[in-house]
C-alpha positions in Angstrom: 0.5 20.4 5.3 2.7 17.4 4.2 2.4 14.2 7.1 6.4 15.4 7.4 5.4 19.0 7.8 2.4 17.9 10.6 5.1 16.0 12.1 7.5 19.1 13.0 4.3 21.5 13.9 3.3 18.5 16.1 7.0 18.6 17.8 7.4 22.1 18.2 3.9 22.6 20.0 4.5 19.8 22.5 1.5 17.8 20.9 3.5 14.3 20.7 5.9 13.4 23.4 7.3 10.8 25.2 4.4 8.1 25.1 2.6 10.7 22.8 2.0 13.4 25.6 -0.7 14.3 23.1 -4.9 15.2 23.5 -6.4 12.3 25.4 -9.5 13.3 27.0 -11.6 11.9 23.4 -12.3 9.6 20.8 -13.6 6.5 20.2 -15.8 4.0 22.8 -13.7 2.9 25.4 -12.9 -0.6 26.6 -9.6 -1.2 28.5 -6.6 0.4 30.1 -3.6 -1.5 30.2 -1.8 -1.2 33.3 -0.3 3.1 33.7 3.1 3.8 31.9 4.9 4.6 35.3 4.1 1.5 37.2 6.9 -0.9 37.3 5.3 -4.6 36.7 7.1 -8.0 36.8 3.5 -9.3 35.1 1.9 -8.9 32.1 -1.3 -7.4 33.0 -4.6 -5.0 32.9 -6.8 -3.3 34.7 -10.2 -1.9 33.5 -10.7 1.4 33.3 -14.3 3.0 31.4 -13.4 5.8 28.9 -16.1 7.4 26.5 -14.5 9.6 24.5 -16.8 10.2 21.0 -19.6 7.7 22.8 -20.9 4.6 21.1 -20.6 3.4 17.7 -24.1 3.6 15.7 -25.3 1.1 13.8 -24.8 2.0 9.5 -27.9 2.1 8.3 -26.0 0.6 4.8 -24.6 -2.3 6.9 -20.9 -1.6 6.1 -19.4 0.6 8.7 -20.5 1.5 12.3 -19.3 4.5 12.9 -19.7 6.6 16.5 -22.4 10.2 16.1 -20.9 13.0 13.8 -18.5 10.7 11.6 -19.3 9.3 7.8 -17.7 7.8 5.6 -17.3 7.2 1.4 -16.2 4.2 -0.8 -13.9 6.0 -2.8 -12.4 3.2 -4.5 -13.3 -0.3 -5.7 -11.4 -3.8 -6.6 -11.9 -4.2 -10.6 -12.2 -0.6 -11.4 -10.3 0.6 -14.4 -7.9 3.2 -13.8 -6.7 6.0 -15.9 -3.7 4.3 -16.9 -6.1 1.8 -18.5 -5.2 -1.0 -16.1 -7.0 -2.2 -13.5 -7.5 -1.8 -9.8 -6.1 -5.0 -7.7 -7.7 -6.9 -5.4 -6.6 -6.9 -1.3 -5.3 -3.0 -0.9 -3.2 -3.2 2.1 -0.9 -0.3 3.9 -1.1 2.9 2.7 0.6 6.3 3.0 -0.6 9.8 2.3 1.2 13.2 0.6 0.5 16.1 -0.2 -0.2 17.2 -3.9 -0.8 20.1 -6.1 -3.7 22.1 -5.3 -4.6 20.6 -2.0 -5.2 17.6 -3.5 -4.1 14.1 -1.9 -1.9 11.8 -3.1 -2.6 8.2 -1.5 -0.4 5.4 -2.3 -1.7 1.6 -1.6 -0.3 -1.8 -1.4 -2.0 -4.8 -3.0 -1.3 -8.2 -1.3 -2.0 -10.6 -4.1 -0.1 -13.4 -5.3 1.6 -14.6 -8.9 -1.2 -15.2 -11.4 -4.0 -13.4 -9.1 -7.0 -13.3 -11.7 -7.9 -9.8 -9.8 -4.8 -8.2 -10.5 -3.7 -5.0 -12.3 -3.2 -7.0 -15.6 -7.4 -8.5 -16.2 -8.8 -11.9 -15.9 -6.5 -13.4 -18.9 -3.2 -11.3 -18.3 -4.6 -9.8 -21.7 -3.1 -5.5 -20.2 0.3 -6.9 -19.5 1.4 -5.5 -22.6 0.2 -2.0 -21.9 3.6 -1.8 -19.6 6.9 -2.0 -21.2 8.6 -4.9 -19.7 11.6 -3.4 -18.0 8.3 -1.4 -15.5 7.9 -4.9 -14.7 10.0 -6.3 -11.6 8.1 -9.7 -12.6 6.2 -11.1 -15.3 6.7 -14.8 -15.0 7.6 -15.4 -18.1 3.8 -13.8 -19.3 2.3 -16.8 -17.9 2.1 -16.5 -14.4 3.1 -12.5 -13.7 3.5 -11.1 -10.5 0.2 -8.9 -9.7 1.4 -7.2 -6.3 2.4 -3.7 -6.4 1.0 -0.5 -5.6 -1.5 1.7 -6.9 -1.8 5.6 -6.5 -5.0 7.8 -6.3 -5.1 11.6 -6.3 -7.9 13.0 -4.5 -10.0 16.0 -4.1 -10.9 15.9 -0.2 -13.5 18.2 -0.2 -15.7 15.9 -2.2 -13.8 13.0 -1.7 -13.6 12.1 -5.5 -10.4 10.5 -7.3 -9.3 12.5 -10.0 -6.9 10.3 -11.2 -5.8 6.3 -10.8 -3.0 4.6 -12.1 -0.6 1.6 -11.1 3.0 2.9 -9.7 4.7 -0.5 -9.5 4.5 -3.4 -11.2 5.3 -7.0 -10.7 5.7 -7.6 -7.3 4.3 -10.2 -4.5 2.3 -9.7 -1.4 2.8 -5.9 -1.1 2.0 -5.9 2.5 3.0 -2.9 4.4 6.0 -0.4 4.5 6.2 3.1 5.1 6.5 6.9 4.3 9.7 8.4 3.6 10.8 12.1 5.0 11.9 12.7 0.8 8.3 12.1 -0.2 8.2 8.5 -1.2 6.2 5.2 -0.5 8.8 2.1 0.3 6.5 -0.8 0.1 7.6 -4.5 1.2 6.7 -7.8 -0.1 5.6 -10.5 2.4 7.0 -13.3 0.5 10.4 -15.4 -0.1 9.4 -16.9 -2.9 12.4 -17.9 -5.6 12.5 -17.7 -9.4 11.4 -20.9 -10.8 10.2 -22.3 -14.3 7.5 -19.7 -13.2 9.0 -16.5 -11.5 11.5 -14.6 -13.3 12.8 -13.2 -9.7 13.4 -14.2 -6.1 11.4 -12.0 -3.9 10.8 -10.6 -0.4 12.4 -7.0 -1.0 11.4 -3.7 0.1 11.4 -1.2 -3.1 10.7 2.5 -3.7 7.8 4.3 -5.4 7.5 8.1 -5.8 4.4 10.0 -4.2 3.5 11.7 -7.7 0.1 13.3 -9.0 1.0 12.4 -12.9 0.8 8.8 -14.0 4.6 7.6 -13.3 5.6 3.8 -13.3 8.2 3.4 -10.9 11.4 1.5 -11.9 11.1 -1.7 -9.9 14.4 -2.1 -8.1 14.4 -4.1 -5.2 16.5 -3.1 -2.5 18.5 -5.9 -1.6 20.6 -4.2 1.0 17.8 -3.9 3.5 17.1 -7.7 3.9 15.7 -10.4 1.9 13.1 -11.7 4.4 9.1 -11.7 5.2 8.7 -8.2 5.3 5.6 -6.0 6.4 6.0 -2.5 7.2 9.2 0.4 8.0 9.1 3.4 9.5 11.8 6.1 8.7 13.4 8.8 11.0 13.7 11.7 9.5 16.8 13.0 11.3 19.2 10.1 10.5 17.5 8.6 7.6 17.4 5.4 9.5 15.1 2.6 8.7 13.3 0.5 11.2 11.7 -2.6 9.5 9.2 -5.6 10.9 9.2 -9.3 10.5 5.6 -10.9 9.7 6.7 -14.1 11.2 6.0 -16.0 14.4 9.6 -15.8 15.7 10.8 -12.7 13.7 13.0 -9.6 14.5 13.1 -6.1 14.4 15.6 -4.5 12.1 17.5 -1.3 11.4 19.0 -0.6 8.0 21.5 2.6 8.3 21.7 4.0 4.6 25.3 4.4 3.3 23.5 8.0 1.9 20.6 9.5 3.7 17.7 9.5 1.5 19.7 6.8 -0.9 18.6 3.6 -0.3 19.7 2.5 -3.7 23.6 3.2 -2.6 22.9 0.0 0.6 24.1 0.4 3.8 24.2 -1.7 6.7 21.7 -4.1 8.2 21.1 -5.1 12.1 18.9 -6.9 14.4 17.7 -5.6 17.5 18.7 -7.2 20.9 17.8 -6.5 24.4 21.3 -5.0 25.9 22.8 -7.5 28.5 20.0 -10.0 27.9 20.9 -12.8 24.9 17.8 -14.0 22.8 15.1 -12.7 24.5 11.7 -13.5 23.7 9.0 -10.8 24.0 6.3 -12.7 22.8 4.6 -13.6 26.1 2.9 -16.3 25.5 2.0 -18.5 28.1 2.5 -21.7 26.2 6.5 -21.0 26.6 6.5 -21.0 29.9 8.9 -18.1 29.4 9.6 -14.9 32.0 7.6 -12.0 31.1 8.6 -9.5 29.5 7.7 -6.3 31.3 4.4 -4.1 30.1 5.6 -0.2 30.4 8.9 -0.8 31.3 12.1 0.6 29.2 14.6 -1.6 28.6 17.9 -0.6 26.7 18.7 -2.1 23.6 21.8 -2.5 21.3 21.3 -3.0 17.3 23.6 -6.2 16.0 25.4 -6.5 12.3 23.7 -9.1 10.4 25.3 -10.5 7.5 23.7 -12.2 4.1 21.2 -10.4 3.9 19.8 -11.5 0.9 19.3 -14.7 2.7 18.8 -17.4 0.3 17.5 -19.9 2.9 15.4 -17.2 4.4 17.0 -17.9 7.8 17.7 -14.1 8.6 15.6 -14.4 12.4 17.3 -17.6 12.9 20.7 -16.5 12.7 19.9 -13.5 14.9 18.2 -14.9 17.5 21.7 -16.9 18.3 23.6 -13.9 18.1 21.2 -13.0 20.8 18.7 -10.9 19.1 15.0 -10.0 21.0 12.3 -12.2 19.5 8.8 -11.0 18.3 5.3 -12.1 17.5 4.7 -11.4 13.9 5.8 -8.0 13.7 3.0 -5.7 11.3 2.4 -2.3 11.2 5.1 0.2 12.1 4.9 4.4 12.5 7.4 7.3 13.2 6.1 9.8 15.8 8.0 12.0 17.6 11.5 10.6 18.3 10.1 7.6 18.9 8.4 4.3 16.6 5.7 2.2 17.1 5.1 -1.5 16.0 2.3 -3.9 16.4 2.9 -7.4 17.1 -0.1 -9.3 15.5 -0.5 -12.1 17.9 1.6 -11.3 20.6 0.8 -11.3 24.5 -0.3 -14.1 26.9 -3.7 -14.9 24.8 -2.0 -14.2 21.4 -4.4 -11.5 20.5 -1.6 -8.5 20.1 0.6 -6.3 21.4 2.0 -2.9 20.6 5.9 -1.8 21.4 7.6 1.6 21.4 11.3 2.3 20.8 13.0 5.5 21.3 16.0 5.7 19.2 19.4 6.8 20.6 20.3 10.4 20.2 23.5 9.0 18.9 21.4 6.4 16.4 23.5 4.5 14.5 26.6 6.6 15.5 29.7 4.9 17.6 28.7 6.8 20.6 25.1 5.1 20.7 26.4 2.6 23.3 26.4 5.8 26.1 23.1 6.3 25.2 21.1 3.5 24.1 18.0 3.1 22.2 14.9 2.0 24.6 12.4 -0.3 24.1 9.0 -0.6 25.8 5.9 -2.9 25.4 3.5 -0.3 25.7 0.3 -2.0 25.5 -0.6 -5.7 25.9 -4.2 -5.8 26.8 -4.8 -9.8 26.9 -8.4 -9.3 26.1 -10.6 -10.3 23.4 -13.2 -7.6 23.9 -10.4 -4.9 23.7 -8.2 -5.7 20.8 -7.9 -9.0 18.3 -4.6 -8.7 16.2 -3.6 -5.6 15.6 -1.8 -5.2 12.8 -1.5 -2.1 10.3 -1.1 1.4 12.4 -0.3 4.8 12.5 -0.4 7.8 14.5 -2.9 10.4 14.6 -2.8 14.1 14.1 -3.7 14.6 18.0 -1.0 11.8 19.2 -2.7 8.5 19.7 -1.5 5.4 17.7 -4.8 4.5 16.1 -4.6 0.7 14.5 -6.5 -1.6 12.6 -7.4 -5.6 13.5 -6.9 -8.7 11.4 -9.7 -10.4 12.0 -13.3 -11.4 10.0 -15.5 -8.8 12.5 -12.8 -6.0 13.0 -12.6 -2.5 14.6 -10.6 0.6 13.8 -8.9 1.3 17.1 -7.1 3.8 18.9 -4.5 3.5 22.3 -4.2 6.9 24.1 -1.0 7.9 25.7 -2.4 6.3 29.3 -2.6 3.0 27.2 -6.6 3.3 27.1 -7.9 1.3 24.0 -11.2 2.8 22.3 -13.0 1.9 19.2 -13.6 4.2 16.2 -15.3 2.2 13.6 -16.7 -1.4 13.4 -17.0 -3.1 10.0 -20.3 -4.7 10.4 -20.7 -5.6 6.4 -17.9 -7.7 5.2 -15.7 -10.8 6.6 -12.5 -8.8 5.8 -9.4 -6.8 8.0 -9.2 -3.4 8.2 -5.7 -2.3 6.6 -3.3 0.7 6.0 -5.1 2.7 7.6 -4.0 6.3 7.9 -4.5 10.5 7.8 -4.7 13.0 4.8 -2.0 15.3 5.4 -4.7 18.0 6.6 -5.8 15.4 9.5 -9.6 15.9 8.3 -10.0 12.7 6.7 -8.9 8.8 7.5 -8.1 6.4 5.0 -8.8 2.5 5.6 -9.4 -0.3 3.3 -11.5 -3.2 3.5 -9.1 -5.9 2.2 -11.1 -8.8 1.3 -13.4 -6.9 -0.7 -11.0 -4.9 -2.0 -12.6 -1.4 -1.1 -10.8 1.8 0.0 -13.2 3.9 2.4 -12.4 7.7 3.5 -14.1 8.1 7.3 -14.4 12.4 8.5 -15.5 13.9 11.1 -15.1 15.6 14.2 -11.8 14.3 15.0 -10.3 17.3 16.7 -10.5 17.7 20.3 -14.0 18.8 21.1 
């Protein structure tokens, strides 16, 4: 079953609702609640609740991941190996989507966040491959002296043995391919979290989202960027299926949330219109919470209704996109990160958002009129739904997504991380500790079947698969 497919099963059996509505008596070790959904707060603040679900995490006996009883887990895929297209594996594999292949095979398609002239690119040590790819598969080359080794990478999988079939690189020439998201047509848009300019050694400006196909044969996509959708410090997007809408995140300190409504659903190549969102009656508010500001709160579990401003230059040569909304009176966020389509409703993490900086994660719940004139009768609504302002529950949480049985399950930024799930009551538990490496936890995510999560270990460049019991038991 495609993720799309799982989706529309998981709506019409009532699985995922409003603030998931999904199973939430297991999983991980539990830590926290943040404060229930219904209570009305003026504060930013917890209250500690136990919850078990699967029980402790136990120690890996190969020092890499602890994991709780029942689960496993497999390197699949290393920085430096060479891949059927003869290139090579990039270092720091970031977000990540799965689709469904031939066969019941997987198709998983990664980001790599490296940099122009990264010796641990797809191109070898001395740039030596770049000649294996015609140079119009190239968004950036830099001139062949200091090319652009971001991108992303795709693997097709068997997931019964968990063995990659096939490798190869699906785009070429990019910068710091961060996050992004799945598309309902069966695509990949990854972002690059960079404004850098061309220069006597880039060929391009960059900081555009752009396009790859989910595709089980080796195919190159054509690196287009797609201007339209904002030149700015992007991480991830999460698409609605329904109105073909796309919601996009800000990796910045004071960045924005944005909306880019396609002129063609399902085109994004034909542009559209971008906007920032604002807090409706409320001019530049700041959600951040910290208490440095000396700012009012804003509100954990509390909707507030939102309206979605037009935005123009978008292609933002200054890279002064979040400037220019926040005096229009858009919200303001703490380095937006990872983003996910549920049920009628998307999910974003704010990195180091919250009173102690160490996170938070919001839900908006799209207008039934979306991006239609009528949307101001019924707005869009936007919640902070978790803010837990403790280290010992969550530290940056940054890449996410949501899990067959409801819960947004996320991974932290830090050098000792967890894998990490909220349930719909806003109880954080803990599904996997990396005990072997200084390095995030990124793009983590579900095989279409649900039976197998994907995660990589950035800083080592290693892309695990974790199983196990992860139905309700």
């Amino acid at each position: 079953m495609s993720q799309t497919s799982r989706r529309k099963f998981l709506k019409n059996s009532g699985i995922i609702g409003l603030g998931f509505g999904g199973l939430q008596t297991f999983v991980a070790q539990s830590l926290v609640s943040c404060s229930s959904p219904g209570k009305k707060q003026n504060l930013t603040e917890v209250s500690v609740t136990p919850f078990k679900g699967y029980g402790e995490l136990k120690a890996d006996p190969k020092g890499i991941l602890n994991l709780p009883e029942g689960f496993r887990y497999k390197v699949i895929f290393r920085q430096g190996e060479q891949m059927d297209d003869g290139l090579i594996s990039p270092d720091k594999p970031d977000g990540m989507a799965t689709f469904e292949g031939p066969d019941g095979k997987i198709i998983l398609i990664r980001n790599h966040e490296t940099n122009p002239g990264d010796p641990n690119g797809p191109w070898g040590e001395d740039f030596s491959l770049l000649s294996k790819v015609p140079s119009e598969k190239i968004y950036d080359a830099g001139n062949g002296l200091n090319p652009a080794t971001g991108g992303t990478s795709t693997l097709v999988i068997d997931e019964d043995s968990l063995t990659v079939e096939k490798s190869y690189l699906s785009l070429a020439g990019t910068v710091r391919n961060c996050a992004g998201g799945l598309t309902p047509w069966g695509s990949w848009i990854t972002c690059e979290e960079s404004v850098l300019k061309a220069n006597e050694e880039l060929e391009q400006d960059h900081g555009y989202p752009f396009e790859v196909p989910a595709s089980a044969e080796i195919l190159l996509a054509d690196p287009i960027p797609l201007k339209a959708m904002g030149r700015f410090n992007h991480e991830a997007v999460a698409v609605d299926p329904q109105s073909g809408i796309v919601y996009q995140t800000e990796d910045r300190h004071d960045g924005l949330i944005y909306r880019f409504i396609p002129e063609e659903k399902g085109n994004l190549q034909k542009g559209g219109r971008l906007q920032v969102l604002a807090i409706k009656g409320q001019k530049s508010v700041d959600t951040r919470n910290w208490a440095k500001l000396d700012l009012p709160p804003f509100p954990i579990n509390q909707t507030v209704e939102v309206e979605w401003l037009d935005i123009d230059q978008v292609e933002s040569p200054e890279d002064d996109l979040r400037y220019r909304g926040f005096e229009m009176g858009a919200a303001r966020f703490a380095r937006g990160e990872g983003m996910w389509y549920g049920d009628k409703e998307v999910y974003f993490a704010c990195t180091n958002g919250g009173k102690i900086e160490k996170g938070q994660v919001f839900r908006y719940i799209p207008s039934e009129f979306e991006g239609q004139a009528k949307e101001t009768e019924a707005p869009g609504k936007l919640e902070l739904f978790a803010e837990p302002n403790d280290e010992e529950v969550c530290q940056y949480c940054d890449n996410l997504t949501i899990a067959p049985w409801g819960d947004v399950v996320l991974c932290e930024d830090n050098k000792k991380p967890f894998i990490i799930g909220i349930t719909p009551k806003g109880e954080f538990y803990k599904i996997a500790e990396n005990v072997g490496y200084e390095s995030e936890f990124a793009g983590g995510v579900f095989s279409p079947s649900g039976k197998t999560y994907f995660v990589n270990i950035q800083h080592v460049g290693l892309t695990v698969a974790i199983q196990g019991p992860w139905q309700h038991v």
